[in-house]
MIDOSE-1310 file (N, C-alpha, C; in nm, 2 decimals, decimal comma, always signed):
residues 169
xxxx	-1,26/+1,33/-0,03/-1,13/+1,27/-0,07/-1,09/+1,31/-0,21; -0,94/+1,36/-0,20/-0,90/+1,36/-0,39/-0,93/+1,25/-0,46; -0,92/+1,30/-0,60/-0,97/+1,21/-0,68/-1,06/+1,08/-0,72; -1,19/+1,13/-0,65/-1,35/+1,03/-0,58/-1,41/+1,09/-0,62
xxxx	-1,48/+1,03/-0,71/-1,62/+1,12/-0,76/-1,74/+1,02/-0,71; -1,87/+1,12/-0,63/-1,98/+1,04/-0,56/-2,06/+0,99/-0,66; -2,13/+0,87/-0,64/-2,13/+0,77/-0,51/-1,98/+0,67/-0,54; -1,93/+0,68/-0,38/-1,82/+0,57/-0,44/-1,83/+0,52/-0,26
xxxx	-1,79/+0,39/-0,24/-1,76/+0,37/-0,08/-1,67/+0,43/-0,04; -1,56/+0,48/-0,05/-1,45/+0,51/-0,02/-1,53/+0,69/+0,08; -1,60/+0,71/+0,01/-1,64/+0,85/+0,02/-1,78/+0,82/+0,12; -1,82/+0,72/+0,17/-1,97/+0,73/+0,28/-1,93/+0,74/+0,35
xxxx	-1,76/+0,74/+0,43/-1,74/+0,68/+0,58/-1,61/+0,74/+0,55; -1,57/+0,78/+0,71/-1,43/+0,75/+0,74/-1,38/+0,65/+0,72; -1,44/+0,54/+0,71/-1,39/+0,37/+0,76/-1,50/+0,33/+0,68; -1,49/+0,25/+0,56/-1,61/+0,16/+0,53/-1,61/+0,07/+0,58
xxxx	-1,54/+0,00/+0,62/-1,50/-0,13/+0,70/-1,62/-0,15/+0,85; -1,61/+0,01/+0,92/-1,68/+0,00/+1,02/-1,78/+0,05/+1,00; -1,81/+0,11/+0,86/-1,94/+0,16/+0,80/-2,03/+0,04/+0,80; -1,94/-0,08/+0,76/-2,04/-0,25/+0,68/-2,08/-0,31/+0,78
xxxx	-1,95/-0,32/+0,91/-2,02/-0,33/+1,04/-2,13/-0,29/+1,10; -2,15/-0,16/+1,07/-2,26/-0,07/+1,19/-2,41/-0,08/+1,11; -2,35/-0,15/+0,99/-2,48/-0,16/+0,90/-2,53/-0,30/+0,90; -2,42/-0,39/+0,97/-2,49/-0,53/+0,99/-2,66/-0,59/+1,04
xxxx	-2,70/-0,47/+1,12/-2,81/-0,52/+1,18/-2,96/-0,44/+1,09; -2,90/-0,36/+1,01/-3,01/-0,27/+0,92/-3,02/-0,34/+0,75; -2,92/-0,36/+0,73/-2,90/-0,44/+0,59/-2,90/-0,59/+0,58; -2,96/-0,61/+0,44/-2,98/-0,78/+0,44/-2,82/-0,83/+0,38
xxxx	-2,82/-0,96/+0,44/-2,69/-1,01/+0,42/-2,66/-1,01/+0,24; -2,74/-0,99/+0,14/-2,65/-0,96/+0,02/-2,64/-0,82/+0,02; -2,74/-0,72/+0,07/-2,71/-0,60/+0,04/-2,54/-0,51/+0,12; -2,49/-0,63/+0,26/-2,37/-0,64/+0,32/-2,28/-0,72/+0,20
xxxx	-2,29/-0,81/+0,13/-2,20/-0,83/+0,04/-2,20/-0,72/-0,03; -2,25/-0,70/-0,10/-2,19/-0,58/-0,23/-2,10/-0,48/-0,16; -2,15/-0,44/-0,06/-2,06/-0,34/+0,00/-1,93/-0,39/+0,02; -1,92/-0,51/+0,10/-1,78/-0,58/+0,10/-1,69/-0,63/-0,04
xxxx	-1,80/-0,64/-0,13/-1,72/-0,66/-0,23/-1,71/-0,54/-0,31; -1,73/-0,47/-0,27/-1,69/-0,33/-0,31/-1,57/-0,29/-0,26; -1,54/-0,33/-0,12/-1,41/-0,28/-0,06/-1,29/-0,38/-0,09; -1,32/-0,46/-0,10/-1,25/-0,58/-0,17/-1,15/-0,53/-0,35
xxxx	-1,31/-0,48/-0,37/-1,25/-0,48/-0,53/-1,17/-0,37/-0,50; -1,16/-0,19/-0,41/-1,06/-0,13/-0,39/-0,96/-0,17/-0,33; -0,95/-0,22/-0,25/-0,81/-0,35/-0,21/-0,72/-0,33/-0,32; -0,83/-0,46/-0,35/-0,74/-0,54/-0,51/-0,68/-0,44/-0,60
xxxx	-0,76/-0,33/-0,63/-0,71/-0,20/-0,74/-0,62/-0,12/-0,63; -0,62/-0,13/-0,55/-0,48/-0,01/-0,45/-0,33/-0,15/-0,44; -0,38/-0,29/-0,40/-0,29/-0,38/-0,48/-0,22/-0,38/-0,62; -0,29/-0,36/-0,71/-0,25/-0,36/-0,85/-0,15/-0,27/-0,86
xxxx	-0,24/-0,11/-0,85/-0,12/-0,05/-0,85/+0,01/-0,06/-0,80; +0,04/-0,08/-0,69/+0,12/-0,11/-0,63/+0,21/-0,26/-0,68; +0,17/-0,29/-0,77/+0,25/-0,39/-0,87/+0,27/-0,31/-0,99; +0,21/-0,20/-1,01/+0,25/-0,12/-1,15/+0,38/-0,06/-1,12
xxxx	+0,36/-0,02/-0,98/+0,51/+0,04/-1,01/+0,63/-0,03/-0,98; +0,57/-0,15/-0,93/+0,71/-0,24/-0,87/+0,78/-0,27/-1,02; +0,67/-0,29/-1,15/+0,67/-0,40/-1,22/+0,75/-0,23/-1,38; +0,71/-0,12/-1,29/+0,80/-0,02/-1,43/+0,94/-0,01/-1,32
xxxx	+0,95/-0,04/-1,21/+1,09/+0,01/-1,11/+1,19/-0,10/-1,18; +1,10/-0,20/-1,16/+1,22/-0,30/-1,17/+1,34/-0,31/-1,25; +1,28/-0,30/-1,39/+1,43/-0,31/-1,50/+1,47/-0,18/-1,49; +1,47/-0,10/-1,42/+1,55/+0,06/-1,43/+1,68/-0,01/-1,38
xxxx	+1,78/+0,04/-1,47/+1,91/+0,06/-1,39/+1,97/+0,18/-1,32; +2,07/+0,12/-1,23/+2,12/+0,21/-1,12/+2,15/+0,35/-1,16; +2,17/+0,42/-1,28/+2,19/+0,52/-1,32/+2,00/+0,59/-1,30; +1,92/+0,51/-1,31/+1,83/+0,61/-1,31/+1,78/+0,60/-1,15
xxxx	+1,85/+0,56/-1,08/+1,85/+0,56/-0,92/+1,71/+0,63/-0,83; +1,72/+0,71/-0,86/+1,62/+0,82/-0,86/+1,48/+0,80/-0,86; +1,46/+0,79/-1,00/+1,32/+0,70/-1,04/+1,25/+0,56/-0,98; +1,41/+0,50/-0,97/+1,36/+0,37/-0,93/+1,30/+0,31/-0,78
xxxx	+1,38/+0,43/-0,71/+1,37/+0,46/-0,55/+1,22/+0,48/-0,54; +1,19/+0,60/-0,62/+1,06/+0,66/-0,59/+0,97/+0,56/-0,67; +0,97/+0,48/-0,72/+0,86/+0,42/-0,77/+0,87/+0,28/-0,68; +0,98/+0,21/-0,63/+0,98/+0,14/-0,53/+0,91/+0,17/-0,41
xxxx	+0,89/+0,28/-0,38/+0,85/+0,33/-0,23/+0,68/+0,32/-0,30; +0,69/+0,42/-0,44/+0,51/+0,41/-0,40/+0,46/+0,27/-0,41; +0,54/+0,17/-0,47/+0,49/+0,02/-0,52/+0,47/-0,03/-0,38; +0,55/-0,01/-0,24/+0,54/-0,05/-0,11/+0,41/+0,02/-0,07
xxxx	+0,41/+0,14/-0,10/+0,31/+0,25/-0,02/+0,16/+0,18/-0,03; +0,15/+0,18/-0,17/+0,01/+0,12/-0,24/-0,02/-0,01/-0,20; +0,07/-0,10/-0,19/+0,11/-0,24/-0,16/+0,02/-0,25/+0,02; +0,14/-0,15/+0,10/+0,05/-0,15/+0,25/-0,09/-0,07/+0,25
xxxx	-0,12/+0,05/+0,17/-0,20/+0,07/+0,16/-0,36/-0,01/+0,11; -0,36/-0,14/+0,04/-0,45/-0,27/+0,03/-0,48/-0,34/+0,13; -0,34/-0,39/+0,20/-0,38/-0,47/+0,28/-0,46/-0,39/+0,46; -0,40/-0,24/+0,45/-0,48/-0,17/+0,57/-0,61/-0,15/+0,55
xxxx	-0,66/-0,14/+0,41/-0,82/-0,14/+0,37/-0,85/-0,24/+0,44; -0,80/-0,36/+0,38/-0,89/-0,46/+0,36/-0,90/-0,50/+0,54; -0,77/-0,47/+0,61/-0,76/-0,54/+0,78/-0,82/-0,41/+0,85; -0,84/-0,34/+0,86/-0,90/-0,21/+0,93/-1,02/-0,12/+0,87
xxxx	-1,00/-0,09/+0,72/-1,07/-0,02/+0,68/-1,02/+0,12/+0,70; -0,93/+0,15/+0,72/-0,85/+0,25/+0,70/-0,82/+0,30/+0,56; -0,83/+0,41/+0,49/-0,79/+0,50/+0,40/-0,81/+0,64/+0,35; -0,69/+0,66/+0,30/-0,68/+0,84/+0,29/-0,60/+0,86/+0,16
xxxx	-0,62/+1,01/+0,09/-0,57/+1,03/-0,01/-0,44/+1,13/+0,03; -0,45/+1,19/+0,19/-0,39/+1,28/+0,21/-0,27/+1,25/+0,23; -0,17/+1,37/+0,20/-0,02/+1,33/+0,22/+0,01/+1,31/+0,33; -0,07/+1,36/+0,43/-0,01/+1,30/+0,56/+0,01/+1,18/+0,59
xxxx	-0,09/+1,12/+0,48/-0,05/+0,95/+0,53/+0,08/+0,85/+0,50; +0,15/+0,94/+0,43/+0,26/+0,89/+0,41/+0,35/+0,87/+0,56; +0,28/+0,95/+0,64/+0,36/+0,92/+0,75/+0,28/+0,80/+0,86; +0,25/+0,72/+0,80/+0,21/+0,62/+0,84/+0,25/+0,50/+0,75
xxxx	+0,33/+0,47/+0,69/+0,39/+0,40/+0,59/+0,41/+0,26/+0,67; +0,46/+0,30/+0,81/+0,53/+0,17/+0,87/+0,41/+0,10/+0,98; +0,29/+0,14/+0,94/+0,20/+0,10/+1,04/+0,14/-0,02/+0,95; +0,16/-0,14/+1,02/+0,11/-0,29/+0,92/+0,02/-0,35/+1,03
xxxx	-0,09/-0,42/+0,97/-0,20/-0,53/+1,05/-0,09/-0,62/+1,11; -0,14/-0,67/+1,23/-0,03/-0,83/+1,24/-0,10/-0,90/+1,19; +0,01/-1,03/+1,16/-0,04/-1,15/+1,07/+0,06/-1,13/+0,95; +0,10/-1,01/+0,90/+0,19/-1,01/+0,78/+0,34/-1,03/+0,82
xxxx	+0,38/-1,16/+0,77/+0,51/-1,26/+0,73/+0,57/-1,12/+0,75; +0,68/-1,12/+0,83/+0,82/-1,07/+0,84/+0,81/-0,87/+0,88; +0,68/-0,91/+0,96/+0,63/-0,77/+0,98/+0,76/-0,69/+1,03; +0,79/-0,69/+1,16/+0,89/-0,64/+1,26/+0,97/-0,55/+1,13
xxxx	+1,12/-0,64/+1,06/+1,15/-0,62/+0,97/+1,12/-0,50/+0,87; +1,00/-0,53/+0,80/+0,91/-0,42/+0,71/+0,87/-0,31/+0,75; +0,85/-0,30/+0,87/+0,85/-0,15/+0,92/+0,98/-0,09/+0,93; +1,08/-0,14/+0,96/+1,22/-0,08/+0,96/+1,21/-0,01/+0,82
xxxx	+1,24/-0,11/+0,76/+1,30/-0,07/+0,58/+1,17/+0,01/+0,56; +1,03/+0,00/+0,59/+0,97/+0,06/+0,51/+0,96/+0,27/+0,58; +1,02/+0,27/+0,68/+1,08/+0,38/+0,74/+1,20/+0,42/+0,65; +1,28/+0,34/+0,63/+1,41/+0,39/+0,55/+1,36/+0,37/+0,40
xxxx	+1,29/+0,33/+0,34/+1,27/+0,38/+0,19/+1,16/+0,48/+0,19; +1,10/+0,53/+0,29/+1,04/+0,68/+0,26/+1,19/+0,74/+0,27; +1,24/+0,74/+0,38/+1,36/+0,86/+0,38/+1,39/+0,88/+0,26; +1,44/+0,76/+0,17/+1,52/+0,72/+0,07/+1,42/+0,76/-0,08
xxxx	+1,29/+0,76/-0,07/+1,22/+0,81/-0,18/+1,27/+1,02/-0,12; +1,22/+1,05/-0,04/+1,24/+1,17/+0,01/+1,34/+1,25/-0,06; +1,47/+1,20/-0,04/+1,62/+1,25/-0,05/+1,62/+1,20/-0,24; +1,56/+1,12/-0,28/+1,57/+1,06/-0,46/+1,46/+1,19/-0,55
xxxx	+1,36/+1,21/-0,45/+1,25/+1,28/-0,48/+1,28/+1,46/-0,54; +1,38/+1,49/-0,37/+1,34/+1,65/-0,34/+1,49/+1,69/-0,32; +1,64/+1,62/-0,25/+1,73/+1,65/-0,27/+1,81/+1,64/-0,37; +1,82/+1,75/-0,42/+1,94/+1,84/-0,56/+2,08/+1,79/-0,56
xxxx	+2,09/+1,78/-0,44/+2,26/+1,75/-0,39/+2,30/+1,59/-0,36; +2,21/+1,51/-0,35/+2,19/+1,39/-0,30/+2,24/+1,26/-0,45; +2,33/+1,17/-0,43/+2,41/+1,08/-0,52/+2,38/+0,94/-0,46; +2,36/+0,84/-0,53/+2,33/+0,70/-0,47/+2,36/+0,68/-0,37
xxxx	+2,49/+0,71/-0,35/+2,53/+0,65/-0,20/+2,51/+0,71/-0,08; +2,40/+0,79/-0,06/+2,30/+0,86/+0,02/+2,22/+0,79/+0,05; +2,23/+0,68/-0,01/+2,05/+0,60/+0,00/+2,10/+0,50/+0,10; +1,98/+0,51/+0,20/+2,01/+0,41/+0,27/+1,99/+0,27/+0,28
xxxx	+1,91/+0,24/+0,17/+1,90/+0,12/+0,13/+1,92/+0,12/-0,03; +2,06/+0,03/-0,07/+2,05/+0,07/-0,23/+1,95/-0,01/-0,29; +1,95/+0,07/-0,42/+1,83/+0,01/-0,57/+1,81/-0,12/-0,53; +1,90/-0,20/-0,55/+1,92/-0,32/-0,55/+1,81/-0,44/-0,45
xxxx	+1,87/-0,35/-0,30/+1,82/-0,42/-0,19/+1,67/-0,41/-0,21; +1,66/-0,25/-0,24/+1,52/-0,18/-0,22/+1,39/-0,28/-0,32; +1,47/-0,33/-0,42/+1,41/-0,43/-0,56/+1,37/-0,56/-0,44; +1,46/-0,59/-0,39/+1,45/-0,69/-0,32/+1,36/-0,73/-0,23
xxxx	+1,34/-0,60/-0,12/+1,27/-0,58/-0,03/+1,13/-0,57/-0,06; +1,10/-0,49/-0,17/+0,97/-0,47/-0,24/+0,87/-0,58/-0,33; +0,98/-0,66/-0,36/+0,94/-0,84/-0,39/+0,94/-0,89/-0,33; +0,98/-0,91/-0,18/+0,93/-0,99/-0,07/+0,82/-0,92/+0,00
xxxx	+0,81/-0,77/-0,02/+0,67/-0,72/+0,08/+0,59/-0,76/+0,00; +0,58/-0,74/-0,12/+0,47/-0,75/-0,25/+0,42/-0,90/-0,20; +0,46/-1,02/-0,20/+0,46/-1,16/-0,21/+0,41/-1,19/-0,05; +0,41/-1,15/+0,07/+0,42/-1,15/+0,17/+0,27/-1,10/+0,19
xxxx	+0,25/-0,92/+0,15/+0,07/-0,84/+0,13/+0,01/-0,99/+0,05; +0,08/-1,00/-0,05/-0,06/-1,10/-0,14/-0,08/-1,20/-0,05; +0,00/-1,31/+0,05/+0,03/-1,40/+0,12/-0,07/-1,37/+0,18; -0,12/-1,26/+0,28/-0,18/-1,20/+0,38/-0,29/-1,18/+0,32
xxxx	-0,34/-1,14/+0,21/-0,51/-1,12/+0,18/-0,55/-1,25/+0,14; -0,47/-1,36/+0,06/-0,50/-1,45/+0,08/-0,54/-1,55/+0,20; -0,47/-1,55/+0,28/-0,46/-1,63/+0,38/-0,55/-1,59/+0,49; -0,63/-1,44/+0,53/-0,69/-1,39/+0,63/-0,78/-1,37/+0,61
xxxx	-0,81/-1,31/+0,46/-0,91/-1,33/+0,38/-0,99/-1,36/+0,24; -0,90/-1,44/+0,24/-0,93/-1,50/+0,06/-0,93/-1,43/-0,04; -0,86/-1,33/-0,04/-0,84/-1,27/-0,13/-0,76/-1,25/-0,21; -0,79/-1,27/-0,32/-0,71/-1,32/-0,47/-0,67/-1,20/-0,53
x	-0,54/-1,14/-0,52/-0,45/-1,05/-0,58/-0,39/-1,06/-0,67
């Protein structure tokens, strides 16, 4: 994986999640903690970020439209991307995973919803990103809402690691 330099968990397994599993009957129950709290602590740091950019998007004004779109979407991207660690053990550096943006564990508050919008702010990063020709009112969800939407996903992810698995974000 980009940017993983060995030994890191992220890098023993497709899945460390079902790595810690299949290692349940070979390893002693603290030597299964570390590992979990290894994947825990990249959670929490693929959570953070995903508050860095909520937390530089936010005061942009609508003139920098653009910026604010695309750091809204990765604040969401990183945001789902914690909570899929932490519920599946799912993770990738590749760009293809961006097309998986709207794939969420159940259990997370106002799921149904969040996949909609989170389908329409990729488009919306996409078009803020890479089209030349493209003026706010192209977006299909404006700044505004997208601010909006990305403080209730944000608040909703933390809800969900807390609540499923105690995890303090």
């Amino acid at each position: 994986m980009k940017g993983f330099s060995s030994p890191h968990l992220l890098l023993a397994s497709t899945n460390p999640l079902k790595m810690i599993q299949n290692l349940n009957h070979l390893l002693q129950p603290e030597e299964l903690a570390k590992l979990t709290a290894e994947l825990d602590k990249n959670a929490k740091e693929l959570f953070a970020l995903g508050e860095s950019h909520l937390m530089f998007a936010a005061p942009l004004s609508d003139t920098a439209w653009r910026q604010k779109i695309s750091r809204l979407y990765y604040a969401v991207y990183n945001l789902r991307r914690s909570v899929v660690l932490k519920a599946s053990g799912r993770f990738s550096t590749d760009s293809s995973d961006h097309n998986s943006v709207d794939q969420l564990p159940d259990g997370i508050n106002n799921r149904e919803s969040y996949i909609l919008k989170l389908r329409s702010l990729r488009e919306d990063r996409n078009l803020a990103d890479y089209s030349h020709q493209a003026v706010i009112t192209d977006l299909v969800i404006s700044s505004a809402d997208a601010l909006v939407f990305a403080n209730g996903f944000c608040s909703d992810c933390r809800s969900f690691l807390l609540s499923k698995y105690g995890l303090i974000v």
